[in-house]
VEXPA-591157 format. One record per residue (C-alpha): residue number from 1; x, y, z negated. Coordinates in nm, 3 decimals, decimal comma, always signed. Last residue first. Layout:
<rs>
seq:c1:c2:c3
NUM:X:Y:Z $
...
</rs>
This chain:
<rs>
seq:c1:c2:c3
342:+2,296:+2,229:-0,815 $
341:+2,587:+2,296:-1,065 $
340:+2,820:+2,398:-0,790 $
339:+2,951:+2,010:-0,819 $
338:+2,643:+1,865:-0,779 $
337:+2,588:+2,042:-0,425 $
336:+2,840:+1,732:-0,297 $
335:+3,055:+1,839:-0,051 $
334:+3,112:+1,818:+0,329 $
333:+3,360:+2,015:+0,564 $
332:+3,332:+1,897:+0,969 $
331:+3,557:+1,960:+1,279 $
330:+3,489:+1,843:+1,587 $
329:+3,744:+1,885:+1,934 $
328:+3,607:+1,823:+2,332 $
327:+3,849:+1,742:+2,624 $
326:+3,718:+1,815:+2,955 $
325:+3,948:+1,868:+3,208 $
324:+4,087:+1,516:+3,266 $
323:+3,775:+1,298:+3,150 $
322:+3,563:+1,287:+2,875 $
321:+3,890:+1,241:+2,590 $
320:+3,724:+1,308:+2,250 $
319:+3,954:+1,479:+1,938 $
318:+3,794:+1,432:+1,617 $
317:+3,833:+1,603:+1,256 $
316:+3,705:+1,559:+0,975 $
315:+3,717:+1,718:+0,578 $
314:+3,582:+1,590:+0,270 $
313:+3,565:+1,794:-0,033 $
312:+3,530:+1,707:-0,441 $
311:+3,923:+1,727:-0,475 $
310:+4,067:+1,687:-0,142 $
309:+3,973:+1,407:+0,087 $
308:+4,035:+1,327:+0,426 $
307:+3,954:+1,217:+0,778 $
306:+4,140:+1,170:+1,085 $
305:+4,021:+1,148:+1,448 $
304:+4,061:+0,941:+1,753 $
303:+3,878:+0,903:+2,098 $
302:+3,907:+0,694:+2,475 $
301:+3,670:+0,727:+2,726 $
300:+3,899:+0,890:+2,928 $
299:+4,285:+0,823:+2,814 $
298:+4,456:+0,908:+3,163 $
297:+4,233:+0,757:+3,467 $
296:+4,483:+0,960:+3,744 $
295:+4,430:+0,793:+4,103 $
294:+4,133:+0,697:+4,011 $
293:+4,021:+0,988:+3,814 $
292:+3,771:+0,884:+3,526 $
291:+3,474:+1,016:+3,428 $
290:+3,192:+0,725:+3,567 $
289:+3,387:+0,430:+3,404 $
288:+3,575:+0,574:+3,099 $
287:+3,249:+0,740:+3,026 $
286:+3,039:+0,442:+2,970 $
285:+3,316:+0,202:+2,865 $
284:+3,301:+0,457:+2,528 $
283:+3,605:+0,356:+2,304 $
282:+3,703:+0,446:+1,924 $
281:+3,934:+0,537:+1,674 $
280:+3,969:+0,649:+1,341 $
279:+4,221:+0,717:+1,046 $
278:+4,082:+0,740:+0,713 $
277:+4,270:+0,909:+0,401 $
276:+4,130:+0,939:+0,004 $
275:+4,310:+0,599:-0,088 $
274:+4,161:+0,273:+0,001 $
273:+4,552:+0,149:+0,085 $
272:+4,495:+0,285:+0,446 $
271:+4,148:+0,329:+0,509 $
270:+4,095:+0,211:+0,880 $
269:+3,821:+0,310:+1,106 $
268:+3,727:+0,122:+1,385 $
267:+3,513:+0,149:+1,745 $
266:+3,342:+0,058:+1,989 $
265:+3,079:+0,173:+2,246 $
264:+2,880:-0,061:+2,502 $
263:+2,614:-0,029:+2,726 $
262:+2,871:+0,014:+3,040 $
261:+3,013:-0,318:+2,918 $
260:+2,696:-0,496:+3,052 $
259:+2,684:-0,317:+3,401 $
258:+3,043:-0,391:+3,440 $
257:+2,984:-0,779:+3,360 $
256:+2,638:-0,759:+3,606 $
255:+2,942:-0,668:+3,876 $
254:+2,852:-0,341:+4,044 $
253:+2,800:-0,373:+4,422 $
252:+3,054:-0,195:+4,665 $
251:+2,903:+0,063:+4,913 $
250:+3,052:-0,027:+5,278 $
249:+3,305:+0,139:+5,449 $
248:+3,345:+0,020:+5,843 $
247:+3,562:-0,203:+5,975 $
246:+3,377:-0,403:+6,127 $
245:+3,503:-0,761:+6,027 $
244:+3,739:-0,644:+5,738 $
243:+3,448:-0,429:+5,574 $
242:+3,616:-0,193:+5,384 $
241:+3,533:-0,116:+4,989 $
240:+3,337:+0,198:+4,841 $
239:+3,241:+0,215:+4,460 $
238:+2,949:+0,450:+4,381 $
237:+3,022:+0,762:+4,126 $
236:+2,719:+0,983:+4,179 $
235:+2,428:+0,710:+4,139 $
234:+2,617:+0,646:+3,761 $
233:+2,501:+0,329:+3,613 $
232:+2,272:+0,279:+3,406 $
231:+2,116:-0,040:+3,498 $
230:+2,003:-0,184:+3,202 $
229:+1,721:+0,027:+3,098 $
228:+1,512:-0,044:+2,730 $
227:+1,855:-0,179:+2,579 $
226:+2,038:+0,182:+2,590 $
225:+2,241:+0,139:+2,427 $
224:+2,491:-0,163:+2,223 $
223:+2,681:-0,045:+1,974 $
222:+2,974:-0,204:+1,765 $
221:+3,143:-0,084:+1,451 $
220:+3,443:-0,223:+1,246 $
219:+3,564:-0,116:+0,925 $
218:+3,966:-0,186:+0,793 $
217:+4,083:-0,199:+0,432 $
216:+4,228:-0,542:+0,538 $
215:+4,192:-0,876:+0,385 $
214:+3,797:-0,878:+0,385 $
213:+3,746:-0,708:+0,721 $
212:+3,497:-0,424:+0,669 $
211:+3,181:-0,487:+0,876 $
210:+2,969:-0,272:+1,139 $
209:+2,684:-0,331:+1,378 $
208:+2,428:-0,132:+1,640 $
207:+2,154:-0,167:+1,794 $
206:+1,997:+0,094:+2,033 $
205:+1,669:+0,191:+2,199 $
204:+1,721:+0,540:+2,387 $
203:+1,417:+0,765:+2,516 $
202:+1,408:+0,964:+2,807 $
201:+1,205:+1,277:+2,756 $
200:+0,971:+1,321:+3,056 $
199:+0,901:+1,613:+3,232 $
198:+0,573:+1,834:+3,274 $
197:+0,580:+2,115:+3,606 $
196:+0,416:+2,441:+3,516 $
195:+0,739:+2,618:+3,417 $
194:+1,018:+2,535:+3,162 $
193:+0,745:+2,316:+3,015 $
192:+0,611:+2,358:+2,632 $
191:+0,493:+2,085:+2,408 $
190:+0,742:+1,802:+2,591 $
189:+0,688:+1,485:+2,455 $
188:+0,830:+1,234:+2,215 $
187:+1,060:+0,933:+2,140 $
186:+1,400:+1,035:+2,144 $
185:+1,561:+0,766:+1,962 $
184:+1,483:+0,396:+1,876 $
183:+1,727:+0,249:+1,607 $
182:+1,816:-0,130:+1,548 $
181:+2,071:-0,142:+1,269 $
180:+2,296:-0,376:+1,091 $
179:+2,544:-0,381:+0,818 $
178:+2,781:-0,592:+0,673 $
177:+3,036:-0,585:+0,393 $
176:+2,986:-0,961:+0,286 $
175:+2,876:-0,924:-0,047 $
174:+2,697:-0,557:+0,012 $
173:+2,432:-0,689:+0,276 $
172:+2,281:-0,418:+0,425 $
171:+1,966:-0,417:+0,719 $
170:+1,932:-0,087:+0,826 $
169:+1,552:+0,025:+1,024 $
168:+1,509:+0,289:+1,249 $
167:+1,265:+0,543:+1,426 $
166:+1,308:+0,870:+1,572 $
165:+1,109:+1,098:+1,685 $
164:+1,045:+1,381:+1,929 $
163:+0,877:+1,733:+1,925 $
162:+0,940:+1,945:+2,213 $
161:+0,999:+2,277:+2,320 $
160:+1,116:+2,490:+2,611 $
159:+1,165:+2,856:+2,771 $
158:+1,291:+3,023:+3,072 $
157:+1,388:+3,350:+3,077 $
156:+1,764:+3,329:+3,027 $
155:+1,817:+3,003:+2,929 $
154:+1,578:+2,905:+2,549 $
153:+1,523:+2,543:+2,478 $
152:+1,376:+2,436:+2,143 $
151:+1,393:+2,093:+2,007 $
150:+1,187:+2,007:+1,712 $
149:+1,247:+1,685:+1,564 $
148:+1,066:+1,467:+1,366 $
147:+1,276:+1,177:+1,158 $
146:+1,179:+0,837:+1,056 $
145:+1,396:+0,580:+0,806 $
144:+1,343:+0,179:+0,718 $
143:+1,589:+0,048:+0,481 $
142:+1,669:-0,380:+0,433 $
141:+1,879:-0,514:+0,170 $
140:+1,736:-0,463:-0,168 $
139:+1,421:-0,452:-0,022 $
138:+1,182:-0,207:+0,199 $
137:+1,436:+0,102:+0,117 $
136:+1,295:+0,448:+0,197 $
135:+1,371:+0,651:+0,424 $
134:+1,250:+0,995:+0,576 $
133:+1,382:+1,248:+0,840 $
132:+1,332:+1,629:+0,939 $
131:+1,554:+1,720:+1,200 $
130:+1,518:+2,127:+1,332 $
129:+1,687:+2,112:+1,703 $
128:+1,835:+2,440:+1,901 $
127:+1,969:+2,457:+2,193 $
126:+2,139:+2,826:+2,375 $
125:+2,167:+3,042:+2,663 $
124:+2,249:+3,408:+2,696 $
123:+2,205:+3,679:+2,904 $
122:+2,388:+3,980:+3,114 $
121:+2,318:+4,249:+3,313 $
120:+2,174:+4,320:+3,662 $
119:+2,447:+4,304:+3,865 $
118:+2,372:+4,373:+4,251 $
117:+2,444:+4,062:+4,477 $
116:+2,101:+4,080:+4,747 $
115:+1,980:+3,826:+4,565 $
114:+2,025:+3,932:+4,194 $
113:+2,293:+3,932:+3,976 $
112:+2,304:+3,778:+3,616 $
111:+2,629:+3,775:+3,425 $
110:+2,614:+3,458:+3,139 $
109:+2,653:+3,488:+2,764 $
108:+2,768:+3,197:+2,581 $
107:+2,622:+2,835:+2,588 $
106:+2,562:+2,826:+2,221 $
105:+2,432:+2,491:+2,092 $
104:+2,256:+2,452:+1,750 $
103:+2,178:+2,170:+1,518 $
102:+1,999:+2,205:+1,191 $
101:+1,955:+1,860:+0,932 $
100:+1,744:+1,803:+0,690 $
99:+1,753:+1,464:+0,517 $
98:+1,523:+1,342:+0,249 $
97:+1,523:+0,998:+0,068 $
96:+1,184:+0,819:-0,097 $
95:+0,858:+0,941:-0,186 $
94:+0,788:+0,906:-0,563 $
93:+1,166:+0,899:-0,629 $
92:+1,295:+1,209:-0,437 $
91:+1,632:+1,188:-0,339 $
90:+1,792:+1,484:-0,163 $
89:+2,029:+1,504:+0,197 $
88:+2,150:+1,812:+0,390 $
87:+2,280:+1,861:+0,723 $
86:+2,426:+2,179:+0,889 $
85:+2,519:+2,206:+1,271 $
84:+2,716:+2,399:+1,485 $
83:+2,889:+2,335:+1,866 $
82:+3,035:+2,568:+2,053 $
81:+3,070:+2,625:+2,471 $
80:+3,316:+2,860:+2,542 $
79:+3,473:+2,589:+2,804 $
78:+3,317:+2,236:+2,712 $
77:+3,316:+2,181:+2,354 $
76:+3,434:+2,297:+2,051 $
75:+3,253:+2,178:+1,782 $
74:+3,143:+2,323:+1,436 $
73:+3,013:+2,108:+1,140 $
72:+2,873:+2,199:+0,816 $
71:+2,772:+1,917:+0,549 $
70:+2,557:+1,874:+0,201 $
69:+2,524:+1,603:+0,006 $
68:+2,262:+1,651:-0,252 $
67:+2,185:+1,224:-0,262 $
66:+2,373:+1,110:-0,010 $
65:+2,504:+0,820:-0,210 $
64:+2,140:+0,727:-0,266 $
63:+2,054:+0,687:+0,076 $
62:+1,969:+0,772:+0,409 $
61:+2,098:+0,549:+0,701 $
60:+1,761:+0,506:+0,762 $
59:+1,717:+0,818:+0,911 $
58:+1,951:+0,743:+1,193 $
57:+2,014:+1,065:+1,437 $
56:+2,041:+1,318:+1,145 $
55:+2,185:+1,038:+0,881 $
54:+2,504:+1,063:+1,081 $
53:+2,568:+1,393:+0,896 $
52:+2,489:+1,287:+0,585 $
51:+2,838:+1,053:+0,519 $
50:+2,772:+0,888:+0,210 $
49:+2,758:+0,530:+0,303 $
48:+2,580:+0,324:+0,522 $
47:+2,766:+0,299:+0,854 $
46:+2,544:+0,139:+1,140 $
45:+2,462:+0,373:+1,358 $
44:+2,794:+0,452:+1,483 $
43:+2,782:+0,619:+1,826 $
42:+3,014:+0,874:+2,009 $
41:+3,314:+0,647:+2,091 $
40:+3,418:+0,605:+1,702 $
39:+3,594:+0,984:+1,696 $
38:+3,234:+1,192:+1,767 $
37:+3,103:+0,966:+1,481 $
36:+3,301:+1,087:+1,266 $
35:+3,355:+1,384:+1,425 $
34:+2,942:+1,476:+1,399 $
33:+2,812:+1,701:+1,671 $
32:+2,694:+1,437:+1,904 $
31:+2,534:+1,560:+2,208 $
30:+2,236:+1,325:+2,273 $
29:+1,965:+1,601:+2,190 $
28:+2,129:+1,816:+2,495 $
27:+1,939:+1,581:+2,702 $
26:+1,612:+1,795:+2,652 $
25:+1,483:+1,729:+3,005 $
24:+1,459:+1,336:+3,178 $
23:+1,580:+1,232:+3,492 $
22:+1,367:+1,009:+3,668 $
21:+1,228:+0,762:+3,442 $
20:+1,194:+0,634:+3,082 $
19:+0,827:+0,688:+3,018 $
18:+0,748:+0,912:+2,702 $
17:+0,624:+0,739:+2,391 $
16:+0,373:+1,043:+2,193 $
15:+0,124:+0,744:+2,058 $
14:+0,470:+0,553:+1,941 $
13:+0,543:+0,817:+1,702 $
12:+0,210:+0,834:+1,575 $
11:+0,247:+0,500:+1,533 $
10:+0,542:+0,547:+1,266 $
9:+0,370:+0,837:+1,081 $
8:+0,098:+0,587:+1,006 $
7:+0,372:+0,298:+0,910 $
6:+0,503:+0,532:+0,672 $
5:+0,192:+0,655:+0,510 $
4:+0,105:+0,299:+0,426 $
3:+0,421:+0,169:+0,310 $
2:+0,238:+0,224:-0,070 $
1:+0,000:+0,000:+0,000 $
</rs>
């Protein structure tokens, strides 16, 4: 009985389910602004501990640990493109955990000219999402979680919101250092179009793993995406080979094994000695495949970061290869509000 509000806000969820076709609007909700998870290959939805600013994509991953945490993050992406967010965690008893999490993307400001080439001033463009997530744990080993967010869209003169969901449930067993997730992101609709057309809002179903080796002070984490579409492969980056009997270029089929890998991101962190130091790393077969130069791959798809502790503070840091120009850094401070007296 007392699930019962849960599983109502969970169909309402459903009810809004956007199909998964064409190319969908509001993908700036897949940026990751965390450099923890930025560092891992860009997913880790599996790590229950105390680090809130996953939470804002997995609300199960809520917990006690999180309980007042509080974290800032700032990203520097793409040319002046930067990256802030804030997340913030509180236990409740009679209704479960809490997370609240802000996320903003500034674009920069932008000349405008009109047809004929006169300037006509400048403008700006920027993302915004408000999270709002819930968990509670079912048993001692099993957490279900559900967020709303609101996305808001603003370039130039054109405006867009949207209210989406997400949905996921942790399973945690603490004697062998495993967890498990299945998470469904993105579900929603549009609430206000960029003009009269509708678009859909692609949704994401994902599982995802971790476990620290017994022997070593060393986590593991493994995701698998996008399980609602398979074939997500790039349309821009097609593979050409030579026909030996004409002699003409033909397009090169993708190997189901490629198409497989393409779903997967992995990644480690290691804790040296289980001292206040963790050194990262992770791989995105996604990216490495679609953003790299053949003639120059470099380390695309490939990502690393540090983390570390002084006094009461954590600080991270991630560096994220996307391909030759494009190299992205996160940095992150979180606390606990306890020790401000909160």
């Amino acid at each position: 009985m007392q699930y019962k509000y849960v599983i109502i806000m969970c169909f309402f969820a459903l009810n809004t389910l956007a199909q998964n076709g064409g190319e969908g609007v509001f993908l700036f909700s897949n940026i990751e602004h965390s450099p923890r998870v930025s560092s891992l290959g860009g997913s880790a939805i599996a790590f229950y501990d105390n680090d809130v600013s996953i939470s804002s994509n997995v609300p199960s991953l809520l917990n006690q640990k999180m309980n007042n945490q509080i974290a800032f993050t700032f990203g520097d992406y793409f040319s002046d493109i930067n990256l802030v967010s804030f997340s913030f965690s509180k236990e409740f008893k009679k209704i479960g955990f809490l997370g609240l999490s802000l996320k903003s993307i500034n674009y920069g400001n932008f000349e405008r000219f009109s047809n004929e080439g006169y300037y006509e001033g400048n403008f700006s463009a920027s993302d915004q999402i408000i999270s709002l997530g819930v968990a509670r744990n079912i048993s001692e080993k099993l957490s279900f979680g559900l967020n709303f967010n609101f996305l808001n869209s603003f370039y130039e003169t054109y405006n867009a919101q949207a209210i989406t969901s997400n949905i996921s449930t942790t399973y945690i067993n603490k004697d062998k250092n495993f967890t498990a997730t299945f998470l469904v992101k993105n579900l929603g609709r549009q609430i206000n179009n960029y003009s009269s057309e509708s678009e859909s809002i692609d949704y994401d179903i994902q599982i995802g793993i971790s476990k620290e080796l017994l022997y070593l002070p060393f986590k593991y984490h493994l995701t698998y995406t996008n399980i609602n579409n398979f074939d997500i492969s790039s349309p821009y980056k097609l593979g050409y080979q030579t026909n030996v009997q004409t002699g003409q270029l033909e397009v090169k089929e993708e190997t189901i094994a490629k198409t497989f890998l393409r779903h997967i991101i992995i990644g480690g962190e290691l804790n040296p000695y289980k001292r206040s130091l963790f050194l990262r790393g992770g791989f995105n077969f996604q990216r490495r495949f679609d953003l790299t130069d053949v003639y120059f791959p470099s380390a695309v798809g490939f990502s690393f970061g540090i983390g570390f502790r002084v006094f009461s503070y954590y600080f991270d840091y991630s560096r994220t290869f996307y391909h030759l120009s494009g190299i992205t850094n996160n940095f992150s401070i979180t606390t606990n509000l306890r020790n401000f007296g909160f």
